[in-house]
PANUKOL-824234 format. One record per residue (C-alpha): x, y, z; residue in one letter; residue number from 1; chain. Coordinates in steps of 0.001 Angstrom, whole numbers, plus 500000, padded with zeros to 6 digits. Layout:
BEGIN
MIPA      X      Y      Z code pos unit
MIPA      X      Y      Z    A NUM    A
...
END
This chain:
BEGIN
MIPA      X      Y      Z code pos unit
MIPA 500000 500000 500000    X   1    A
MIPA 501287 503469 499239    X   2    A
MIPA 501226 506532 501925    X   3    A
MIPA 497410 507762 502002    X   4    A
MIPA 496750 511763 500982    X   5    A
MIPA 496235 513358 503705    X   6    A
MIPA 493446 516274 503450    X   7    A
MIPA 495456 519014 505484    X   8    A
MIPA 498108 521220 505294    X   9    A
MIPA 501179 521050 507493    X  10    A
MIPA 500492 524153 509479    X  11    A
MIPA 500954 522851 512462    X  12    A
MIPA 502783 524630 515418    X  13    A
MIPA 506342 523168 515685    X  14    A
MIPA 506547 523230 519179    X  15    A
MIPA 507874 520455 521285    X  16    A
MIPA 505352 517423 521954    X  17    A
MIPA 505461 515478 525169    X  18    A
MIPA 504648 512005 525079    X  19    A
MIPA 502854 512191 528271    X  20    A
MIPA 501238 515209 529960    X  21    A
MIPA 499723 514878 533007    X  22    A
MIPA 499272 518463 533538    X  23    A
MIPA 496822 518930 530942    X  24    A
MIPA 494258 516687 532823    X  25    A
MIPA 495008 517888 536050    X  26    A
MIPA 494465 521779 535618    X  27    A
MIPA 490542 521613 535722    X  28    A
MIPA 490551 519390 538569    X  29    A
MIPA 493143 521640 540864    X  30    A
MIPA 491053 522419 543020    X  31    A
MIPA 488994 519664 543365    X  32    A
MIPA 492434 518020 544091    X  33    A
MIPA 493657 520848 547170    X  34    A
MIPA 490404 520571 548272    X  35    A
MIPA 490564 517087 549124    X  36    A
MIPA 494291 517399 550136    X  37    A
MIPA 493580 519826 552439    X  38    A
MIPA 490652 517916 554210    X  39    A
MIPA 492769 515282 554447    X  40    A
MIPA 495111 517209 556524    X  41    A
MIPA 492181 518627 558701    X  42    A
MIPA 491064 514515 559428    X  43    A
MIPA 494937 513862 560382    X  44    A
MIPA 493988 510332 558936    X  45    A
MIPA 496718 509428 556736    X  46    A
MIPA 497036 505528 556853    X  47    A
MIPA 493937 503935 556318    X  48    A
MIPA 490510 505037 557136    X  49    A
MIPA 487298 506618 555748    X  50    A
MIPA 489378 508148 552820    X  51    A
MIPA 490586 504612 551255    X  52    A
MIPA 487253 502835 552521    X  53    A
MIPA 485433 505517 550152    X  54    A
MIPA 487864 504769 547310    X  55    A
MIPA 488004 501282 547844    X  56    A
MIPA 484196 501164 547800    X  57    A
MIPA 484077 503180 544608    X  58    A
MIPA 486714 501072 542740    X  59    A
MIPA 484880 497617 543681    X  60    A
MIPA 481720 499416 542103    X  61    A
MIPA 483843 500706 538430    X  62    A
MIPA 485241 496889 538378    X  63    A
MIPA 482097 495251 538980    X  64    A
MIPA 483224 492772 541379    X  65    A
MIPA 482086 493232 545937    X  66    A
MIPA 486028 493825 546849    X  67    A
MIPA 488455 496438 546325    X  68    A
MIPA 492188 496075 548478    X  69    A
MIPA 494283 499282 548538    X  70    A
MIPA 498000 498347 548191    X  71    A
MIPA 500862 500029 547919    X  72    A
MIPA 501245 500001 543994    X  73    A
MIPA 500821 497684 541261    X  74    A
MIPA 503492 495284 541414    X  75    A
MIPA 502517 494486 544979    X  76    A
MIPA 498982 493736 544287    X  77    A
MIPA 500069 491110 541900    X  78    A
MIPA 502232 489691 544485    X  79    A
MIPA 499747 489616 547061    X  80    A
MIPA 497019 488018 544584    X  81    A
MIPA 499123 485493 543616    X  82    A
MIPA 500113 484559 547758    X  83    A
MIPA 496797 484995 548703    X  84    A
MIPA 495809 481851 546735    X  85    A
MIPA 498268 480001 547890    X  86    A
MIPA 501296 480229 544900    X  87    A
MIPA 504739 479411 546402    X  88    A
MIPA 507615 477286 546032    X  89    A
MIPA 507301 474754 543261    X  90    A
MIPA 504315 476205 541752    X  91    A
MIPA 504749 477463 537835    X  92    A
MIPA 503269 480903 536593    X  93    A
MIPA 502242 481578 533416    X  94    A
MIPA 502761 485060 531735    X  95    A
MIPA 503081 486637 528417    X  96    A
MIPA 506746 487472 527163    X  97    A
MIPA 505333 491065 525921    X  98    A
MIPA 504647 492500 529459    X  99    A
MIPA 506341 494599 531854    X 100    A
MIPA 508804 493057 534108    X 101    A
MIPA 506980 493524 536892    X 102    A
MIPA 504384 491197 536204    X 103    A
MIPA 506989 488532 535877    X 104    A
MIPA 508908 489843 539212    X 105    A
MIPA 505363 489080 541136    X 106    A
MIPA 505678 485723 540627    X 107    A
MIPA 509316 485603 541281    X 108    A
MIPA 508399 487186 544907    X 109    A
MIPA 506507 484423 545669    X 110    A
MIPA 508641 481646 545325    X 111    A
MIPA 507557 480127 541470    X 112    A
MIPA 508887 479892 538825    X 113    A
MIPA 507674 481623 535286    X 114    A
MIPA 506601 480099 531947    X 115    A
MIPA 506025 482870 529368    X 116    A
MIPA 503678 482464 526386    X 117    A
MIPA 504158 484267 523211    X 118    A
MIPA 501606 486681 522306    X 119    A
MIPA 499182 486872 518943    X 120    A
MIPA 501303 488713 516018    X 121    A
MIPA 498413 490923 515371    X 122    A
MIPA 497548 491969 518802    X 123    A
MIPA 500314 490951 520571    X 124    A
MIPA 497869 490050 523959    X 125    A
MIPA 498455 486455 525173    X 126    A
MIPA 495736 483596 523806    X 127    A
MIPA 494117 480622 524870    X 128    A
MIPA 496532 478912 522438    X 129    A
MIPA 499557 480410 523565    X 130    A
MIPA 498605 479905 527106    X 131    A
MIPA 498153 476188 526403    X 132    A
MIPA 501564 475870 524791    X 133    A
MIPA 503109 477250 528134    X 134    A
MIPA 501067 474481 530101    X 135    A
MIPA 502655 472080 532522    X 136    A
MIPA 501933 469602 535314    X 137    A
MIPA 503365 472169 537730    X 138    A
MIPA 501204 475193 536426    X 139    A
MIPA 499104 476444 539069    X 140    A
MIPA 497731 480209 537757    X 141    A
MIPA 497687 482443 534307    X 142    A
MIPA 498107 485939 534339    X 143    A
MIPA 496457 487566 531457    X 144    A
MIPA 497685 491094 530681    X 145    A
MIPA 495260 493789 529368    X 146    A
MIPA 498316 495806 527651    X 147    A
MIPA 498416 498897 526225    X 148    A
MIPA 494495 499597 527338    X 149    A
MIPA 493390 496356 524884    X 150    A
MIPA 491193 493698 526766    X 151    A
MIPA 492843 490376 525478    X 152    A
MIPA 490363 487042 525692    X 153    A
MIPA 489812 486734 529458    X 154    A
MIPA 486612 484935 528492    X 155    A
MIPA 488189 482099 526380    X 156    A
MIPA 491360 482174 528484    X 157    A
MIPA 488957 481837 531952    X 158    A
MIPA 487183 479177 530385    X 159    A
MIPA 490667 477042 529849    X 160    A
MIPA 491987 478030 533489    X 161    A
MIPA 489145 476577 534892    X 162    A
MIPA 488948 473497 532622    X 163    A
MIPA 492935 472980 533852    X 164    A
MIPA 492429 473700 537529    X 165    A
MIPA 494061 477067 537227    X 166    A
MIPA 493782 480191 538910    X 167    A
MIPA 493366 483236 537032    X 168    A
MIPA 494761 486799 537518    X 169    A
MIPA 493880 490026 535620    X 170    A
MIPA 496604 492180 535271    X 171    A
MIPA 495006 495840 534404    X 172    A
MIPA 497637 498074 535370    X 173    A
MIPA 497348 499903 531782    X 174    A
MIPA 493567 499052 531314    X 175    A
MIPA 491738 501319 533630    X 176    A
MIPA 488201 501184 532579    X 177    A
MIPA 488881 498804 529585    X 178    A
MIPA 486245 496427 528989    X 179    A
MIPA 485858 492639 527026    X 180    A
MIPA 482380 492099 525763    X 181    A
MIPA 480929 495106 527806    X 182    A
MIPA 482326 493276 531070    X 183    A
MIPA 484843 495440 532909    X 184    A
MIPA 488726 494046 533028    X 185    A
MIPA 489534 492554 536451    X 186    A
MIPA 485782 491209 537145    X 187    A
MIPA 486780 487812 535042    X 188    A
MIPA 489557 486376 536846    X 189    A
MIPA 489980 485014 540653    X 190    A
MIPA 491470 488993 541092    X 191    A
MIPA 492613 491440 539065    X 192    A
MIPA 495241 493848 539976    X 193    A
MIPA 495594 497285 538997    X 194    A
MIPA 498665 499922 539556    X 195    A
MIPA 498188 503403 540454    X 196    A
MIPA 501156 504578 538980    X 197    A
MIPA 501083 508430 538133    X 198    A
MIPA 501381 507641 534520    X 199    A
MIPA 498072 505438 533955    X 200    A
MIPA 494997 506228 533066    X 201    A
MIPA 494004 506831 536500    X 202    A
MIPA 497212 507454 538330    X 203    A
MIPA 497430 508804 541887    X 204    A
MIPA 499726 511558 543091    X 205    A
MIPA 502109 509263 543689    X 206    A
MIPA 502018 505663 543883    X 207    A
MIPA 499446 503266 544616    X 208    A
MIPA 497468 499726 543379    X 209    A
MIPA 494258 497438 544204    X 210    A
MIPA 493229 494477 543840    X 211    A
MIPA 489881 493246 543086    X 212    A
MIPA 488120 490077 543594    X 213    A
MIPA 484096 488758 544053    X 214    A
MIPA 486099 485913 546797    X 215    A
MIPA 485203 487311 549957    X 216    A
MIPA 488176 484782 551764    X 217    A
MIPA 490792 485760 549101    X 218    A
MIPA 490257 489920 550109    X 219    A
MIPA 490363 488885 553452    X 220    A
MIPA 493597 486953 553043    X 221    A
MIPA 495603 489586 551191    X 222    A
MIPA 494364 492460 553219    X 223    A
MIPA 496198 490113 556206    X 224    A
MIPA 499164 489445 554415    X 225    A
MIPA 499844 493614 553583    X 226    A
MIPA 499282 493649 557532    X 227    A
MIPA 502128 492226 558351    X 228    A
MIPA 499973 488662 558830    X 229    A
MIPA 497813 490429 561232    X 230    A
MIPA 495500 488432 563128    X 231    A
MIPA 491658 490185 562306    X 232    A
MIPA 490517 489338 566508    X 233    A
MIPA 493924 490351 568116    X 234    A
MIPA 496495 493070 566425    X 235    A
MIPA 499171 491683 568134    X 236    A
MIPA 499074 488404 567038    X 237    A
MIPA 500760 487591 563728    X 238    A
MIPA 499041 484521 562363    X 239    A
MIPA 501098 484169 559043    X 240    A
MIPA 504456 486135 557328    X 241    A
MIPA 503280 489017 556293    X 242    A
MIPA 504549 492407 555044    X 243    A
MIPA 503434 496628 554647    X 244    A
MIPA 501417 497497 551544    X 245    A
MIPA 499222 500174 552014    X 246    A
MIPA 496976 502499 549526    X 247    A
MIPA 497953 505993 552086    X 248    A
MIPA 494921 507539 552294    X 249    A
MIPA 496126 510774 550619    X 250    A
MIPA 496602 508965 547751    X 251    A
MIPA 492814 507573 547709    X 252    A
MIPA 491410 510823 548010    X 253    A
MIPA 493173 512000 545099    X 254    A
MIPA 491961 509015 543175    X 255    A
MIPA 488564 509671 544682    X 256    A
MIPA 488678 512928 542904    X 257    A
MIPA 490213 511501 539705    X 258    A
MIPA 487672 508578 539308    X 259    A
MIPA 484666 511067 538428    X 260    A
MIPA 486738 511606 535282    X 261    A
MIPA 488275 508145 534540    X 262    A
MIPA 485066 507810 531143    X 263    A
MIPA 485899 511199 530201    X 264    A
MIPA 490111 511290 529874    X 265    A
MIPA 489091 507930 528734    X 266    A
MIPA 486899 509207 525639    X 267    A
MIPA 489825 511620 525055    X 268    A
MIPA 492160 508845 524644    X 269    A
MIPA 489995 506998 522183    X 270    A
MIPA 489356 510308 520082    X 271    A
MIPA 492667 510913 520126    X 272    A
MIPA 493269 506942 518545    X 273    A
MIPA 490757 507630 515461    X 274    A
MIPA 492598 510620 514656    X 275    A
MIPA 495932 508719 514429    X 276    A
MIPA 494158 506057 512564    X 277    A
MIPA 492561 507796 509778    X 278    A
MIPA 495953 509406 509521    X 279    A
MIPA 498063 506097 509696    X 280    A
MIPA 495765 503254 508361    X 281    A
MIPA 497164 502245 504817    X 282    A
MIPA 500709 504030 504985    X 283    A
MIPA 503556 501756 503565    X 284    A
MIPA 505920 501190 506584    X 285    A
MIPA 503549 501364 509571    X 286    A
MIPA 501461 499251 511924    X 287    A
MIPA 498562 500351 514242    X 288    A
MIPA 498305 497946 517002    X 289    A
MIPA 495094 496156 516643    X 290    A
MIPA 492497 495284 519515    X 291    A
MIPA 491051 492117 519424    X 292    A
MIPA 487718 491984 518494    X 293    A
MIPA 485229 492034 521985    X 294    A
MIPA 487674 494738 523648    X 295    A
MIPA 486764 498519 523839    X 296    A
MIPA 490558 499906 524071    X 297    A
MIPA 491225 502751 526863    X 298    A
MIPA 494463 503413 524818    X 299    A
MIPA 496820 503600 527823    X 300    A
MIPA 499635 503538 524739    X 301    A
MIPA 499525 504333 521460    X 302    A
MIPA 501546 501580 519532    X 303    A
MIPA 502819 501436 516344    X 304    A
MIPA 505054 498948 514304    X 305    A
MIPA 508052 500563 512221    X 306    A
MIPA 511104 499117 510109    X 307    A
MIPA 514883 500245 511948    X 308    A
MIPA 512822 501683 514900    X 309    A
MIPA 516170 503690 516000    X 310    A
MIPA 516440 505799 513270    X 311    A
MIPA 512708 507018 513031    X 312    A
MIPA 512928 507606 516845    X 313    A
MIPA 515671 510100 516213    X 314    A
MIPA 514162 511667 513688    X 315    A
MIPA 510906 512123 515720    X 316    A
MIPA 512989 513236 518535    X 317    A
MIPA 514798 516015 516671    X 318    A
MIPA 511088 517225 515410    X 319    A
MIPA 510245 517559 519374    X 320    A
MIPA 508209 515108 519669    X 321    A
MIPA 508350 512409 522296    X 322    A
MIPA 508268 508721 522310    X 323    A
MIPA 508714 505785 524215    X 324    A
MIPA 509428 501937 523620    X 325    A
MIPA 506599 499059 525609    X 326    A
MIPA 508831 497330 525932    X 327    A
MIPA 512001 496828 523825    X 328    A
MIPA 513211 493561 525238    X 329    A
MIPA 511125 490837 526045    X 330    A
MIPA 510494 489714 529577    X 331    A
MIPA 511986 485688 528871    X 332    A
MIPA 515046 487359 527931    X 333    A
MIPA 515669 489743 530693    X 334    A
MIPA 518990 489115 532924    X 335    A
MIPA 516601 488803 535877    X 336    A
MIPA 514751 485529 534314    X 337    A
MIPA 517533 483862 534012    X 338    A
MIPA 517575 481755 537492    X 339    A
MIPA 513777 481892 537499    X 340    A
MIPA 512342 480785 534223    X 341    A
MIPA 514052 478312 531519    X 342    A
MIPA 515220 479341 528135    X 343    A
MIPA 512478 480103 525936    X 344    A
MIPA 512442 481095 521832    X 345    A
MIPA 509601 483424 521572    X 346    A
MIPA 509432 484257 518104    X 347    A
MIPA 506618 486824 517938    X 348    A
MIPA 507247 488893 521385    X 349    A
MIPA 511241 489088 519885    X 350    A
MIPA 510712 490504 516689    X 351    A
MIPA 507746 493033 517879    X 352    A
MIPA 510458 493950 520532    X 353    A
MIPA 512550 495497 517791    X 354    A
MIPA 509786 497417 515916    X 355    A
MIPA 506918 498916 518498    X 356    A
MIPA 506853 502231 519224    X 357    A
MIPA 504769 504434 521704    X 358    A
MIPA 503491 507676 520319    X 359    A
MIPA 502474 510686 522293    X 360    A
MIPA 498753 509357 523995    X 361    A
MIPA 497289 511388 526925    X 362    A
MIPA 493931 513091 527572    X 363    A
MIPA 493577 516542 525825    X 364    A
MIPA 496389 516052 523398    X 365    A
MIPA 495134 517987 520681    X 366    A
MIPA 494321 516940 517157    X 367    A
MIPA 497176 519231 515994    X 368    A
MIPA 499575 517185 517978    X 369    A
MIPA 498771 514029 516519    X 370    A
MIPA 498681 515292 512679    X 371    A
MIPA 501713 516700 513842    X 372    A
MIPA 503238 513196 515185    X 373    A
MIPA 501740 511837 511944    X 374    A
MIPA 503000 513719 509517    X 375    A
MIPA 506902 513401 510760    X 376    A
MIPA 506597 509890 511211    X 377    A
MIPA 505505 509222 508029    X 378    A
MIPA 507661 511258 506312    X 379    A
MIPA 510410 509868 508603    X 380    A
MIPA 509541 506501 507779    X 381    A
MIPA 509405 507341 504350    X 382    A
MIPA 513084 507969 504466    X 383    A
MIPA 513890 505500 506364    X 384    A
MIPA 512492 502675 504104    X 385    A
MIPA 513884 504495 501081    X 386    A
MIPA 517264 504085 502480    X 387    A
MIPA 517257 501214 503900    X 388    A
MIPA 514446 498899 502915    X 389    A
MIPA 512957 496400 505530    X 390    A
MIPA 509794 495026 506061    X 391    A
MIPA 507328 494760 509168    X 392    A
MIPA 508165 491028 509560    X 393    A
MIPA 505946 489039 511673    X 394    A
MIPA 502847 491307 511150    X 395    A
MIPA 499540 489914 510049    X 396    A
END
C-alpha cells in the first residue's frame, strides 16, 4: 500500500510534543484536588481510614466485582494476589513474554517459577493457544495482561483456566476502565490487579494499586498478608508472614477525585486513537496495534510497528516530539529471568520487541499534535524505508 493523501496542510505549530502530559488533565481538577488534600490534613487520617474505605468502595463498584484492596502500587497487588491463593515454592506461573517486568517479578516474589507464552502477532495480547503451549503439570495460575488499554480474551482464556484447575489473575495496570464484551477488566479472573502509577489512566499523586476480587476469603487473606499477617481478633498476634502494603489515604482521596473523570480522559484517549488512525491506516511502513475483536481499548499507549525503529525515533525526537518503547526487550530474555524461568524462543514477542513504538497518547492532546506526530513519522519513515528497505516482519 502506498502513503494515504492526507486532506490538510502542514500548518501545524512546531513546538515540542510530550509524550505524556499529566498536567493537561490535572488543571481543571486543581482544586477539586487541594480541596481534598487539604481535608485530608484537617482529618489527620493518613494511613487507612474513611478516605481509602470511600475509594476502595468506589473502585469495587467501576470493576464490577464486591472487593476492592488498597495496596501500595501495582506490582505488589500482583504479588499479594498470587500469595493469597496460595502460589509458592514449586508452583509454575504463566505470563506473556510482551509484558512489563513487573508482572513477571510478582511471581518471582513468591517463590515460582515463570513460563512465558508468546503473544498473537496481530495483537500481541496472550491467547488461549499460547497459554496452552506454556502448560505444565506444575502450572498452578495464568496471568492475562490487558496491555496497552486492549482487553485480550479473558473469556476464552477463563474458560481454559478453569477446565485445567488454574487460577486466574487480571493484570490491568494499563487498562483502567477497559472492557471485554461490555464486562469490565479485572471482574473475570479470581482477582485482578491494577497499579496506580502516576502515569496510567488513572494514576494517583504518587504511587498506589488494588486488587479486586468477588472471593470474599481471598480479600480477606491479602488484606492480612499487607498487615504484616495480622490476626483480624487480636492486632498483636501475627498469624502468618506478612509484610506493609498500604493504599495511604492521601493517595485515595486523590483518586477519589480523579475517578469522576476516569470515562471522560478515557473518551479523550479513544478520540485521540481515530485521529491517528485515519491518519496512519494504509501508509507503507507502519502498523497500528490492533484490539482484538470484543475489547473497547482505553488506549493507555499508542503503539505502532516501524522498520529500523532507532532511526525514526531520532528523527521524531529532533522534530520535538516524544516517544517511548513498551517494551524493547522481552520479559523471557531479561537478565533477571535467568535463574527463574528456563530458556524460551519466543518468536513473535522478539521481533515486535525490535519494531513497536509508543506515540504521544494522553487526555487533551490535541488533534494538531497528533497530525503533527503523523505527519513526521511518516515522512520519517518514508526515508527510512527508502534508504534502507525492511519490512514489518511478523505482522499479520
Amino acid at each position: 500500500m502506498t502513503r494515504p493523501s492526507l486532506p490538510r496542510a502542514r500548518t501545524h505549530s512546531d513546538a515540542a510534543i510530550p509524550f505524556l502530559d499529566i498536567r493537561v488533565a490535572h488543571a481543571p481538577i486543581m482544586r477539586d484536588l487541594e480541596r481534598a488534600f487539604a481535608e485530608q490534613i484537617t482529618s489527620g487520617e493518613f494511613i487507612g481510614g474513611s478516605s481509602v474505605r470511600r475509594f476502595e468502595e468506589q473502585w469495587a463498584l467501576a470493576c464490577g466485582t464486591p472487593h476492592a484492596i488498597g495496596v501500595a502500587n501495582g506490582t505488589d497487588a500482583l504479588e499479594l494476589a498470587l500469595r493469597g491463593l496460595g502460589i509458592g515454592l514449586g508452583d509454575e506461573v504463566v505470563v506473556p513474554a510482551n509484558t512489563f517486568i513487573a508482572t513477571a517479578h510478582a511471581v518471582i516474589s513468591t517463590g515460582a517459577r515463570v513460563v512465558f507464552a508468546d503473544v498473537d502477532p496481530v495483537t500481541l495480547l496472550v491467547t488461549p493457544a499460547s497459554v496452552t503451549e506454556a502448560l505444565t503439570p506444575r502450572t498452578r495460575a495464568v496471568i492475562v495482561v490487558h496491555l496497552f488499554g486492549h482487553a485480550a480474551d479473558v473469556d476464552e482464556i477463563g474458560r481454559l483456566a478453569r477446565q485445567h484447575g488454574l487460577f486466574l489473575v487480571e493484570d490491568c495496570a494499563q487498562a483502567h476502565g477497559a472492557t471485554w464484551a461490555g464486562r469490565p477488566v479485572g471482574s473475570f479472573g479470581d482477582a485482578g490487579c491494577f497499579s496506580f502509577y502516576p502515569s496510567k489512566n488513572l494514576g494517583a499523586l504518587g504511587d498506589g494499586g488494588a486488587v479486586v476480587t468477588a472471593d470474599s476469603a481471598l480479600a480477606s487473606a491479602i488484606r492480612q498478608i499487607a498487615d504484616h499477617g495480622r490476626s483480624t481478633t487480636d492486632r498483636n498476634s501475627h498469624v502468618v508472614a506478612g509484610r506493609n502494603s498500604r493504599l495511604d489515604a492521601t493517595q485515595a482521596a486523590a483518586l477519589s477525585v480523579k475517578l469522576g473523570h476516569l470515562s471522560t480522559w478515557n473518551e479523550q484517549r479513544r478520540a485521540a486513537h481515530a485521529t491517528y488512525q485515519r491518519s496512519l491506516s494504509g501508509a507503507d511502513g507502519v502498523r497500528l496495534q490492533q484490539e482484538p475483536a470484543g475489547s473497547r481499548s482505553v488506549y493507555h499507549l499508542e503503539v505502532v510497528r516501524v522498520v529500523d525503529r532507532e532511526r525514526v525515533e531520532a528523527r521524531l525526537r529532533a522534530a520535538g516530539i516524544a516517544t517511548s518503547v513498551h517494551y524493547p526487550v522481552p520479559c523471557h530474555l531479561q537478565p533477571s529471568m535467568s535463574c527463574a524461568a528456563e530458556p524460551q524462543s519466543l518468536p513473535v514477542a522478539e521481533v515486535a520487541a525490535s519494531q513497536i513504538l509508543s506515540l504521544p497518547m494522553f487526555p487533551g492532546i490535541s488533534d494538531a499534535q497528533v497530525e503533527r506526530v503523523c505527519d513526521v513519522l511518516l515522512d520519517s519513515v518514508a526515508v527510512i524505508t527508502t534508504r534502507v528497505g525492511g519490512d514489518l516482519t511478523g505482522v499479520s
